[in-house]
C-alpha positions as CSV (number, residue, x, y, z in Angstrom):
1,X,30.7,-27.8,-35.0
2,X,27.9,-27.9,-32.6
3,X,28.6,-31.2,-30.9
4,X,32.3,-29.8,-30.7
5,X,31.0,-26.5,-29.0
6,X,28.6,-29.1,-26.5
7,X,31.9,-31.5,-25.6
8,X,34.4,-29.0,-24.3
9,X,33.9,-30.5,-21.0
10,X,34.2,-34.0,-22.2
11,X,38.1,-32.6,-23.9
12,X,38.8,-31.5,-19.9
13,X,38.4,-34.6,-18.6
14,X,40.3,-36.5,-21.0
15,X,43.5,-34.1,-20.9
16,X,46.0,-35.8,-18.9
17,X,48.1,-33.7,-15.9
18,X,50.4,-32.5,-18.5
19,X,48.5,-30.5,-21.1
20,X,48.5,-27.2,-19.0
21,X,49.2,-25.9,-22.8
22,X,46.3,-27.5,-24.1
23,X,43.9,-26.7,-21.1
24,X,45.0,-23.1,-22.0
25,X,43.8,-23.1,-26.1
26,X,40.6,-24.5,-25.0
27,X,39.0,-21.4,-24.2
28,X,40.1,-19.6,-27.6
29,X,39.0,-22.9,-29.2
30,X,35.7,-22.1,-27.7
31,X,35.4,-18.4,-28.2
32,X,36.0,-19.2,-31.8
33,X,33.9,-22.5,-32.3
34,X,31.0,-20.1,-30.5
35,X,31.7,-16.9,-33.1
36,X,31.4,-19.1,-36.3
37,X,28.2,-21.0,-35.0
38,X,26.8,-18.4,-33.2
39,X,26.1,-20.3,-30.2
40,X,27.0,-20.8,-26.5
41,X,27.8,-24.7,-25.4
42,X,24.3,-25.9,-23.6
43,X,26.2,-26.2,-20.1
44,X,26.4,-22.8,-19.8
45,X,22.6,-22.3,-19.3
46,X,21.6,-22.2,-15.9
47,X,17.6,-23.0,-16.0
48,X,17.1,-22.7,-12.3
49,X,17.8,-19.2,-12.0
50,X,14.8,-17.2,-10.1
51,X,14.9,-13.5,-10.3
52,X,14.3,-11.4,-7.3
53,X,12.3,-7.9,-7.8
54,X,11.6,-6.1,-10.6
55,X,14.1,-3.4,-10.5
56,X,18.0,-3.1,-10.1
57,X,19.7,-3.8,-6.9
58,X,23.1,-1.9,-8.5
59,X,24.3,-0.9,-11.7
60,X,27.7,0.3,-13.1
61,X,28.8,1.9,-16.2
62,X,27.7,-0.7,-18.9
63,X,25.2,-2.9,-17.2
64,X,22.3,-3.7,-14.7
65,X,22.3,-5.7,-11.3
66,X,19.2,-7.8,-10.3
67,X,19.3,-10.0,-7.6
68,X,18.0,-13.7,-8.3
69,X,18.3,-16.9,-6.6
70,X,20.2,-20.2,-8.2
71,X,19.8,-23.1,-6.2
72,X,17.9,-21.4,-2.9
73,X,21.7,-19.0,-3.0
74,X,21.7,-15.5,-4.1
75,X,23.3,-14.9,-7.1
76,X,23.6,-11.7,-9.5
77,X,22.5,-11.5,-12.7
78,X,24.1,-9.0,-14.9
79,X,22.4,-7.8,-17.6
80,X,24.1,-5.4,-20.5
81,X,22.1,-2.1,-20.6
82,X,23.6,-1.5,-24.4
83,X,21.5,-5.1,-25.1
84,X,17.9,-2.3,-25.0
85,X,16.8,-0.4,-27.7
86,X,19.2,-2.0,-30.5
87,X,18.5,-3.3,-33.7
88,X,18.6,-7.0,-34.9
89,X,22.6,-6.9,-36.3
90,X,23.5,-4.5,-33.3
91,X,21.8,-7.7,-30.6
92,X,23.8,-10.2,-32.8
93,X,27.0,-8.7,-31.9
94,X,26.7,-8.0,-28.7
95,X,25.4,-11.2,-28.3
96,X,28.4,-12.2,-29.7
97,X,30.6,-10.3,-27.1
98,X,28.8,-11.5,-23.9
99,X,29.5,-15.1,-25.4
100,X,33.1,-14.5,-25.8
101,X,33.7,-13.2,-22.4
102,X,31.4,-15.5,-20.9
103,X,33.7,-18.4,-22.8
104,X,36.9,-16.8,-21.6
105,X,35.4,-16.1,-17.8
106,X,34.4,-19.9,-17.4
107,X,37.5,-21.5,-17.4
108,X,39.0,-18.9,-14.7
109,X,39.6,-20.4,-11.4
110,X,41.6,-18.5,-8.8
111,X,40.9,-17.3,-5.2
112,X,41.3,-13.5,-6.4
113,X,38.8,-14.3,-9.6
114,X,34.9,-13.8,-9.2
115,X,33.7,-16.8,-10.0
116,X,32.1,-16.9,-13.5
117,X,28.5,-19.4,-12.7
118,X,26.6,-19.3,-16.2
119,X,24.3,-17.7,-18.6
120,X,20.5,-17.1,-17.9
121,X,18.5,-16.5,-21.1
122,X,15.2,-16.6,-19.4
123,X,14.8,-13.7,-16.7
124,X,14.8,-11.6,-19.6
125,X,13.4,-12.4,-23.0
126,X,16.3,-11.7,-25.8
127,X,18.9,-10.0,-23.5
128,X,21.1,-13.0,-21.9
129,X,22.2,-12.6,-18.8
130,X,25.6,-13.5,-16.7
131,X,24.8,-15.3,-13.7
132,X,27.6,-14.4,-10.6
133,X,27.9,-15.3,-7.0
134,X,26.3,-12.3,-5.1
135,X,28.9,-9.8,-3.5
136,X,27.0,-8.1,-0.3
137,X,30.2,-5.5,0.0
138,X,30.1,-4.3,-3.5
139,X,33.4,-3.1,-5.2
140,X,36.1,-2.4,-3.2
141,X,36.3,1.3,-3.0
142,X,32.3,1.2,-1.7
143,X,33.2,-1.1,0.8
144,X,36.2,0.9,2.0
145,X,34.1,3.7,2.0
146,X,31.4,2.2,4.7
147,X,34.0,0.8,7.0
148,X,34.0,1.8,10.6
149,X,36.8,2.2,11.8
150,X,39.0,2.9,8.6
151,X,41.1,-0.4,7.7
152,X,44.7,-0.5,8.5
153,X,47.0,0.1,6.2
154,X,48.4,-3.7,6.4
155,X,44.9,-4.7,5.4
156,X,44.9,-2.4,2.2
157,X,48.5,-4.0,1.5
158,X,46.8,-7.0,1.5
159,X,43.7,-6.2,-0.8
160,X,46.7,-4.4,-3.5
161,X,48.7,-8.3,-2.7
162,X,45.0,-9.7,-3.8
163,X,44.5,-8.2,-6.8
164,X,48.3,-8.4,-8.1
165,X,48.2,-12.1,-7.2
166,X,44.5,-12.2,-9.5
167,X,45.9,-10.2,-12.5
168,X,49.5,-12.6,-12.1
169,X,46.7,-15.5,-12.4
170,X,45.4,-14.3,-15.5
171,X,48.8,-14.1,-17.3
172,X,50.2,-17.1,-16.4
173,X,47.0,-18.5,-18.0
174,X,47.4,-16.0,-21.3
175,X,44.9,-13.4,-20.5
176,X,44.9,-10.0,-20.0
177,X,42.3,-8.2,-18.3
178,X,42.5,-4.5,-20.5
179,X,40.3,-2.8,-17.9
180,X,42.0,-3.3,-14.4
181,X,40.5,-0.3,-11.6
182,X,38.7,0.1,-8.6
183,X,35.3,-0.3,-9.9
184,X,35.9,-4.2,-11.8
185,X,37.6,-5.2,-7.9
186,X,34.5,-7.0,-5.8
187,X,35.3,-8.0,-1.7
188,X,34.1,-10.9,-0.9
189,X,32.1,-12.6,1.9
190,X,35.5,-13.8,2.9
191,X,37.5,-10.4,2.4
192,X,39.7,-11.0,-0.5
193,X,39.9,-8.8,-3.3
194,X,38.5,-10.2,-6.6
195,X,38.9,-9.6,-10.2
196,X,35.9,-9.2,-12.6
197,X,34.2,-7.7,-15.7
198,X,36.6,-9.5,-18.2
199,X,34.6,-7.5,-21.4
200,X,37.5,-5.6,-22.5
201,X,40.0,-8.9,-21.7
202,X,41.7,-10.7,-24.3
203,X,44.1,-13.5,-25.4
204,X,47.7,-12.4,-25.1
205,X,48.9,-13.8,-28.2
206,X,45.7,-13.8,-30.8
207,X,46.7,-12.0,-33.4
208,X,43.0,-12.1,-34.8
209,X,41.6,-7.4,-35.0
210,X,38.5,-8.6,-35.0
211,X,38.0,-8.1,-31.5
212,X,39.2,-5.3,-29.2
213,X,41.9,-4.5,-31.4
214,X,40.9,-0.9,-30.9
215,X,41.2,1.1,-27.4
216,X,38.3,0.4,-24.9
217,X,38.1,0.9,-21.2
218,X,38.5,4.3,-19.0
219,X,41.6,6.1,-20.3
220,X,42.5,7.3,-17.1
221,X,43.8,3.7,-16.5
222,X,44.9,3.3,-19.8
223,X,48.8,2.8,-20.7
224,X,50.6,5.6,-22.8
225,X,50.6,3.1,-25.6
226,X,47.2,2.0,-25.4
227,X,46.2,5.7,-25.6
228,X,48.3,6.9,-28.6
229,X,49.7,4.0,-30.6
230,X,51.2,5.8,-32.9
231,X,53.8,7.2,-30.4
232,X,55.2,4.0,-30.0
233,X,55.1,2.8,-33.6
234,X,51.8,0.2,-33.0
235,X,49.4,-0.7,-35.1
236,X,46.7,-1.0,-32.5
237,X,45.3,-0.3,-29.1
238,X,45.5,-4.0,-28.1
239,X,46.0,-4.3,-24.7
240,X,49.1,-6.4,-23.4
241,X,50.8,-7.8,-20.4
242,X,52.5,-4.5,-20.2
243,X,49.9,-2.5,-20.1
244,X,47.6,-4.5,-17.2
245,X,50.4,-4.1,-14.8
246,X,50.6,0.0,-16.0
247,X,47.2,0.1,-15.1
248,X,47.4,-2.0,-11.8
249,X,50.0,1.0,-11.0
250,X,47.2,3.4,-11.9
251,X,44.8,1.5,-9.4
252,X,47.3,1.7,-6.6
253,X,47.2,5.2,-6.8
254,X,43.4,5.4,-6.8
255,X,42.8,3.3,-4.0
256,X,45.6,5.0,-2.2
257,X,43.6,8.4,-2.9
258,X,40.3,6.9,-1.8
259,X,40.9,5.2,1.3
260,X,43.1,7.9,3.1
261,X,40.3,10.2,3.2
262,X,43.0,13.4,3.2
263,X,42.4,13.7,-0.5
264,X,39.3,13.8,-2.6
265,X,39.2,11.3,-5.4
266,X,38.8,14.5,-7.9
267,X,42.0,15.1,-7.1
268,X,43.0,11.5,-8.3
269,X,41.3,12.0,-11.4
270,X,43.5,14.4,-12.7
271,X,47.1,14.8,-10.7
272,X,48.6,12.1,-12.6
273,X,47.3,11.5,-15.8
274,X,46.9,15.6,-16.8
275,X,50.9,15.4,-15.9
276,X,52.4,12.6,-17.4
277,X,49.6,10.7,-19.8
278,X,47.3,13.3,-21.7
279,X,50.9,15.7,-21.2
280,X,52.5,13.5,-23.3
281,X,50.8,14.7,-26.7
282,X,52.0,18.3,-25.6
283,X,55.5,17.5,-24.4
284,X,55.6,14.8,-27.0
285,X,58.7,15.6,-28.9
286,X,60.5,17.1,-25.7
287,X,60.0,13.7,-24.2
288,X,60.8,11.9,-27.0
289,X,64.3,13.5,-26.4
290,X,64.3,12.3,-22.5
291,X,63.3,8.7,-23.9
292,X,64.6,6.9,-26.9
293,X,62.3,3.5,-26.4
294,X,58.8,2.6,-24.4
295,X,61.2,1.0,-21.7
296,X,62.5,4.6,-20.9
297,X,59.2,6.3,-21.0
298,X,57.9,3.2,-19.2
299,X,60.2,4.3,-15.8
300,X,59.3,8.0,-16.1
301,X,56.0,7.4,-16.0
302,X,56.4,4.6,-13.3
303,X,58.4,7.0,-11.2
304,X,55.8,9.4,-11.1
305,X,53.2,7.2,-10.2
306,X,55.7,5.3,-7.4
307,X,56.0,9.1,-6.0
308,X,52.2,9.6,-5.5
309,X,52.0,6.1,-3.9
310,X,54.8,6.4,-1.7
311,X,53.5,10.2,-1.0
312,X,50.1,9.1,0.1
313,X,51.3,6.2,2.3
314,X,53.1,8.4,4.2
315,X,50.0,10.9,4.6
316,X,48.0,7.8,5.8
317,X,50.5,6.4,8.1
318,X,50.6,10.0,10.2
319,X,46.7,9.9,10.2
């Protein structure tokens, strides 16, 4: 099992230009092969990473920031604040989790995808580390924030065109990101929008609960379904195609809210989703009524959101 987990490369080269299909089960080979043995295939330690400092350079919900150098280029390493203060089963699992997105991240390759570079296990003793190119501007609603003058609204067009273009990527190779908003969306040295943090992403057709098959990620973003199963007869809050591109709607509307500067993002937080998400489990049975299947309450829903889009566009364009 170990030489298998050490030779995926080796599978790569021999797949001939046909085995798209193939090239796409390698990944969930790996993520399995790695869960069993409880390793990570050698090529994914990078052992000339140098870290920079002592303390963060930026931080987010979930994890630290440090910068470090790989190869005289700055890179990021991204360290797991949960990974402190846990005990010995607790480390094994989350160990665990950082090798399964770390398997699933490698194998992305796509313009509007932050480039997964490797795993440092040295910076910090027992608490791996993701190693990432280094992103000056930050996520995307920071950088909008510190442009002068405001961008045009055909440049936010584009950055929205960006990140649909990064989450189409991601299905047409069978995975679902389950955590799509501002704050995972990173501009890059050469201004596209990129996709990243791929903890709460999955397989589209593993059938396997024994990860994420409960909710995770911010449930302002979150699909109706994802957020109350039950509703729509599921057994699970497994994330699907379905619900990435409800929560790239959800996105639209923040970023719309953020970078016209005519509306405070508090606002954002709660127009929509006190309305038509966390409403539902009050107007539940009235609604039920209104909609006889998810594709029904699907439109509502997408109506109202298509409103506060189309409603904030035309704020910014008379600005």
């Amino acid at each position: 099992m170990h030489q298998l987990l050490n030779d995926d490369q080796d599978w790569i080269r021999t797949m001939g230009p046909n085995t798209r299909a193939h090239r796409r089960e390698l990944p969930r080979l790996m993520v399995q092969l790695s869960h069993f043995s409880d390793q990570l295939p050698r090529a994914l330690f990078l052992l000339d990473v140098k870290k920079v400092g002592k303390t963060t350079d930026r931080g987010g919900g979930s994890a630290d920031i440090y910068g470090a150098t790989l190869n005289h280029q700055r890179v990021a390493l991204k360290r797991l604040r949960c990974f402190m203060n846990t005990t010995p089963p607790e480390r094994q699992k989350l160990s665990r989790d950082l090798s399964r997105e770390a398997l699933l991240w490698r194998h992305l390759r796509h313009p509007n995808v932050l480039q997964f570079l490797g795993v440092d296990n040295i910076s910090f003793t027992g608490m791996p580390c993701m190693v990432l190119p280094w992103v000056e501007r930050g996520n995307i609603l920071q950088h909008i924030k510190g442009l002068r003058p405001h961008p045009s609204s055909m440049q936010l067009n584009i950055w929205l065109r960006d990140i649909a273009a990064g989450m189409t990527y991601l299905h047409t190779e069978a995975i679902i990101h389950g955590d799509l908003r501002c704050s995972n969306i990173l501009v890059a040295d050469n201004g596209l929008a990129q996709l990243t943090h791929f903890g709460l992403s999955v397989f589209a057709d593993e059938r396997s609960r024994s990860h994420h098959s409960l909710r995770g990620g911010a449930a302002r973003w979150l699909a109706p379904e994802i957020l109350d199963p039950s509703i729509f007869e599921r057994q699970s809050s497994r994330p699907t195609y379905a619900s990435d591109v409800y929560s790239f709607g959800c996105l639209c509307v923040e970023f719309t809210h953020a970078s016209d500067r005519l509306t405070n993002l508090g606002t954002f937080r709660y127009s929509i989703w006190s309305s038509a998400v966390y409403g539902l489990h009050v107007q539940r049975c009235r609604m039920e009524r209104q909609c006889q299947n998810t594709y029904g309450l699907g439109l509502m829903l997408a109506g109202v959101i298509t409103a506060k889009i189309d409603h904030k566009w035309a704020l910014f364009g008379r600005s």
